[in-house]
N, C-alpha and C positions, 0 to 999 in steps of 0.2 A: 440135509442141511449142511451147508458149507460154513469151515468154521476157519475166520482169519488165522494166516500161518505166522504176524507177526505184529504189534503192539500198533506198529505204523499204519497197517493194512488194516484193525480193528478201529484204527483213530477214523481214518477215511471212509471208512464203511459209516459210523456214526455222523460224522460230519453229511455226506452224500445223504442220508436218511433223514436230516435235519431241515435239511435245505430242500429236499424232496417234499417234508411235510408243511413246509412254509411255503413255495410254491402253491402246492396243494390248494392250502387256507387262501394263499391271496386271490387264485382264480376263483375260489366261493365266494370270497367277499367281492370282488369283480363283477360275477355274472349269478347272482344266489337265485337269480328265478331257472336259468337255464338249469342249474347243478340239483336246484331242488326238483326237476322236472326226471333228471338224471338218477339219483337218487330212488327218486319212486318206481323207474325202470328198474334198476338194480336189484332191488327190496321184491318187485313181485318176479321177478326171475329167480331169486335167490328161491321164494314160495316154490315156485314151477320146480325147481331141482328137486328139494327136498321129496314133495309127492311123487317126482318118478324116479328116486332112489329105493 
């Protein structure tokens, strides 16, 4: 884990994650059939991992 070396570089890191997770939301609310199609890939891959760990 990388850890900010300074209040400004911890500000922007926050900021960049914010806007990162609002992006996010808006493409889901944009295209909810594609991402919930996505989604479901995701979820049985994630399954698939777990059993060949």
């Amino acid at each position: 884990m990388i850890r900010a070396r300074t209040l400004n570089e911890y500000i922007d890191w926050v900021k960049q994650a914010t806007f990162d997770a609002e992006e996010l939301r808006a493409s889901i609310e944009y295209d909810e059939e594609f991402m919930g199609d996505a989604l479901v890939i995701f979820r049985s891959s994630r399954k698939w991992d777990k059993k060949t760990i």
